[in-house]
N, C-alpha and C positions, 0 to 999 in steps of 0.2 A: 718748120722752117728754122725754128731755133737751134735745134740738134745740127741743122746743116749750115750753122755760122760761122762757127768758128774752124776745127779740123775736118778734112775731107773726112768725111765718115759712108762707110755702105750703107746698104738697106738694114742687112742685119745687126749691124755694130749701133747702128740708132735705133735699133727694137729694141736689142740687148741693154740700152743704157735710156730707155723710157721703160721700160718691163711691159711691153704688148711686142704681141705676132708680126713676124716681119713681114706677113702678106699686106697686114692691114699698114706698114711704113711705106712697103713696095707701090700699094695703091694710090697714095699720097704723093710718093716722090713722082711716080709716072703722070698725075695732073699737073704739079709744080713745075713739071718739063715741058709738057704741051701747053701749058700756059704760058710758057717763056720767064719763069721766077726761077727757074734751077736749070741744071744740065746735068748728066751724066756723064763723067770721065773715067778715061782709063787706071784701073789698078793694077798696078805691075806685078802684084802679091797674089789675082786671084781675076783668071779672065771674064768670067761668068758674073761678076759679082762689084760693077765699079763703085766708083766713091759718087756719091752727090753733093751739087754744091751750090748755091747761091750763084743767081745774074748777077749783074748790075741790078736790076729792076726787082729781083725778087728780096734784096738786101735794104734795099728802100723803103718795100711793102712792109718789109719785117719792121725796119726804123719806125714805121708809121705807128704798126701796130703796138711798138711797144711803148714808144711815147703815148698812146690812148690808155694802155693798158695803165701806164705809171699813174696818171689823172685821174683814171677809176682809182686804183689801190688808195690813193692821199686820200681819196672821196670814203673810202671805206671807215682808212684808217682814224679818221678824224669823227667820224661816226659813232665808232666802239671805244676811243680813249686809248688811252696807255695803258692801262691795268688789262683791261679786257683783252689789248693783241697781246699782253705779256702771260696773262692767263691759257692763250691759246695756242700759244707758244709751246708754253713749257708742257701743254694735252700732247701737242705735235710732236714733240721731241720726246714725250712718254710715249706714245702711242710706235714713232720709227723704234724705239731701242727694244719692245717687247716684241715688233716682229722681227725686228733681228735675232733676236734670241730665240724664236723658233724656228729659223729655218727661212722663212719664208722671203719675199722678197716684195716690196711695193711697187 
């Protein structure tokens, strides 16, 4: 839902920008629709292949979720201390820069 918050994005350009298969975005966006949290519109760019994008209602679900989510993360963070997120930080930010350097993609 997040990927589909901010720009009209397709199924594939939200695969392409989570790094998973656009079947498994395709599958996702088609519930988010039948459940009335997203819709599918028209792409001018590309008939076969519209943008998805947030209700009303499914940008709400989102608001919800992320305000829970923020509450877990403080819950975390206040858990592990400062040193520890900074510790896991800087693994996180070694560990994206070594697979950029090979090639790869997360």
């Amino acid at each position: 839902m997040s990927a589909a918050s901010a720009d009209p994005l397709t199924a594939p350009q939200i695969a392409r920008r989570l790094g998973v298969s656009r079947q498994a975005v395709q599958r996702i966006a088609d519930a988010l629709v039948a459940d009335g949290s997203a819709r599918f519109e028209r792409n001018p760019d590309h008939a076969t292949s519209p943008f998805l994008v947030l209700t009303d209602a499914g940008a709400g679900a989102l608001a919800t979720i992320t305000r829970s989510a923020r509450a877990n993360h403080r819950q975390i963070a206040t858990r592990l201390g400062q040193n520890e997120l900074a510790d896991i930080h800087r693994g996180l930010r070694r560990l994206l820069d070594a697979t950029r350097t090979t090639g790869e993609t997360c």
